[in-house]
NUKE-357227 format. One record per residue (C-alpha): x, y, z. Coordinates in steps of 0.1 Angstrom, whole numbers, plus 5000, padded with zeros to 4 digits. Example, Ala and Ser with C-alpha at 12.3 -4.5 7.8 and 13.67 -1.06 7.14 Angstrom:
<zados>
512349555078513749895071
</zados>
This chain:
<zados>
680224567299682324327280684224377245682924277215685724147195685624247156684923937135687223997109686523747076683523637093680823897095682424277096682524557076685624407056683124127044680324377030681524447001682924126990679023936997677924206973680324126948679823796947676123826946676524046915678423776897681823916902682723716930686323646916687123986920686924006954687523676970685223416981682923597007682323437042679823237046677823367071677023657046676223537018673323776997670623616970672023696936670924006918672324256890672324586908672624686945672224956961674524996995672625267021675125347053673725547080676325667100675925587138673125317134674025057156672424697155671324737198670025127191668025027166666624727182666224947210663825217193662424967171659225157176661325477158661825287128659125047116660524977082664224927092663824717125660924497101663924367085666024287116663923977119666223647116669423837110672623897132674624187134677924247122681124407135682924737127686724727129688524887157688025167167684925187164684825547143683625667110686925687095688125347101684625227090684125337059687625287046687124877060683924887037685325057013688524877012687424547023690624557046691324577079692524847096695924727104696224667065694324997049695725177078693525457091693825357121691525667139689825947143693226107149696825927144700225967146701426077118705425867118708326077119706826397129704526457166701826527143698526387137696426297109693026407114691326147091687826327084689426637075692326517065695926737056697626887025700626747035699526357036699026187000696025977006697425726977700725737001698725667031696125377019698225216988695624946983693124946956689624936966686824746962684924946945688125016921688424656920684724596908685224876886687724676866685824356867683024526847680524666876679325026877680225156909678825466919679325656951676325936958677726156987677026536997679426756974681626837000683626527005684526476963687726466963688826447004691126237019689126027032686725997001689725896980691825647006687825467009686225456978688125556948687625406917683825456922682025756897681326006927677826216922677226506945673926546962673126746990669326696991667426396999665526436968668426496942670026146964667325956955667126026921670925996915670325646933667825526914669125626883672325486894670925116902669125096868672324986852673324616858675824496871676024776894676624856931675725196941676925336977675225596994676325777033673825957053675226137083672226317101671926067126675326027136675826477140672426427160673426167182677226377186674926667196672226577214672926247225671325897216668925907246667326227233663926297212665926457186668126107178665025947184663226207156665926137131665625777133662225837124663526047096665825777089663625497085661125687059664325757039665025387039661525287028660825557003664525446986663125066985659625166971661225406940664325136931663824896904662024566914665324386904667624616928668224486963668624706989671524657016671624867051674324937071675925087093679525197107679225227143677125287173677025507203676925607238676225887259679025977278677626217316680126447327681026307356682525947332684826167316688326157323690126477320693926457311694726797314693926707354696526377354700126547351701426187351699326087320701526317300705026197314707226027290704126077263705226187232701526247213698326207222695826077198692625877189689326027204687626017239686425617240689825497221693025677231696225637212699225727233702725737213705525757238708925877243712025617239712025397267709025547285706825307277706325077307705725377331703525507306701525197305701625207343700525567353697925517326696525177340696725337375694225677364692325477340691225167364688324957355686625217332689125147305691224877292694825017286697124767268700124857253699524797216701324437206698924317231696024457210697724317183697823967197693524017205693424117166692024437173693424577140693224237120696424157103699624497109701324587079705024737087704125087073700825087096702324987126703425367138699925457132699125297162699825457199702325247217699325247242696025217236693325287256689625147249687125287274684325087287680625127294679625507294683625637300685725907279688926007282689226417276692026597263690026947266693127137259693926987222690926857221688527137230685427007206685126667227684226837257681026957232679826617224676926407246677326027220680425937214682125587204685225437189685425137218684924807218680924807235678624577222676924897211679625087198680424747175677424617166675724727134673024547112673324407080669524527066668524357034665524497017
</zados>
């Protein structure tokens, strides 16, 4: 299965944010948006991400979701950054940045100067997030230019890590239910200008769980879907809804998954081991790295590509590197392909739990729609 490549100021995550703005009015505040994304002007929107929807899964069950794949007709999907993963995701829409500027670079990542890493969902005590991801975002940035931003989000995550490196600046409402969600959306979207974000992440901890070729993903979708058109039927005429997503999946069997702890020579002149199962960062020791990248390339094969990481540089992987965001990165990276995973059961022990995974560069593990309703 080939790579998708992530189309960076052309039609990704990083644009999403910025059509938005400029369909609101505010287009100045953000930057022109590409062209290929371009939204019909309104005064409020409404920004729905289901986490793990992917553009070919959808398509796939379009019988699952009546209302959602009705409004795939005519449109073309758009690209996460790399990897593939909900961290990285959500701080590229939220930032409107790539992931070589904004920097969370993972799932897990190196954190520089120490042979720790950053878990970016969970995050640490010891890692500012305003240290980490400098940048203001978007939604900060339409803040200022006179929009209400709002971001409606299960309790939880006020004031993690990742909610703060993503979407600060944005008024955060808590609501677990789906009924207290919709009605802190709606009453959200009834100012003007406004954007209003909302995450959903049942179908994404099914999919984790049971796997995306199971009747319980397949359920959830269903789930999904009447969310999506009871959220369209209850917002103000004048609102527009926009769906998206941050990544898709794949079920990884047992016998695709690579077990590290069974390679001694994946861990020779490794430093730290990072990233998840389909998107491995490997830091190594000082002048290791060529028979790191070899010993790797030689376990790995053809399920993976293994490239030491100016390479992925040079095929834009992480859009534009800033110098601070560079360590981040493993010296190697390794992007698994078709149904492949690379396990690290010993520091990793919750991996070898999971049936869907993603974070590579699969058409769909990349591919996510761009939904107007």
């Amino acid at each position: 299965m080939s790579f998708v490549a992530p189309a960076y100021r052309d039609r990704s995550l990083a644009d999403v944010v910025p059509a938005v703005a400029h369909a609101l009015g505010c287009g100045e505040a953000l930057g022109e948006p590409p062209a290929d994304l371009e939204l019909p002007d309104a005064p409020s929107y409404v920004l729905f991400l289901v986490d793990g929807l992917g553009f070919e899964l959808l398509r796939a069950h379009a019988d699952r979701a009546p209302y959602l794949s009705s409004l795939l007709d005519g449109t073309r999907p758009a690209t996460v950054g790399v990897p593939s993963t909900t961290a990285t995701s959500l701080t590229t829409l939220g930032t409107a940045l790539t992931p070589g500027r904004h920097g969370v670079v993972g799932f897990t990542s190196r954190i520089p100067g120490t042979d720790d890493l950053l878990n970016a969902l969970m995050w640490s005590k010891h890692v500012d997030p305003h240290a980490w991801q400098p940048h203001p975002t978007a939604f900060a940035r339409l803040a200022e230019a006179g929009v209400h931003t709002t971001m409606v989000n299960k309790r939880e995550f006020k004031g993690s890590g990742l909610t703060d490196v993503s979407g600060r600046g944005a008024t955060f409402v808590g609501a677990d239910r789906a009924g207290e969600r919709l009605v802190a959306v709606r009453r959200a979207a009834q100012r003007a200008p406004s954007l209003t974000y909302m995450y959903d992440g049942d179908l994404d901890w099914t999919g984790h769980r049971y796997g995306v070729d199971s009747e319980q993903w397949r359920s959830q979708l269903t789930a999904i879907d009447t969310a999506a058109q009871q959220l369209r039927d209850e917002l103000p005429t004048h609102t527009r809804l926009l769906v998206v997503a941050d990544h898709g999946m794949v079920d990884v069997p047992v016998e695709h998954r690579i077990e590290v702890d069974d390679h001694p020579e994946l861990r020779d002149g490794v430093a730290v081991l990072g990233g998840e199962a389909r998107f491995r960062h490997v830091y190594t020791r000082p002048g290791a790295l060529a028979d790191v990248l070899a010993a790797w390339r030689g376990v790995v094969g053809d399920r993976g590509e293994v490239l030491e990481k100016d390479e992925a540089f040079a095929r834009g992987w992480f859009g534009e590197v800033d110098g601070e965001v560079r360590p981040r990165i493993g010296d190697v990276v390794v992007a698994c392909r078709e149904d492949h995973a690379v396990m690290i059961s010993s520091a990793f022990p919750y991996e070898a739990r999971l049936l869907g995974m993603h974070g590579s560069l699969t058409p769909v593990e990349m591919l996510v729609p761009v939904l107007l309703g």
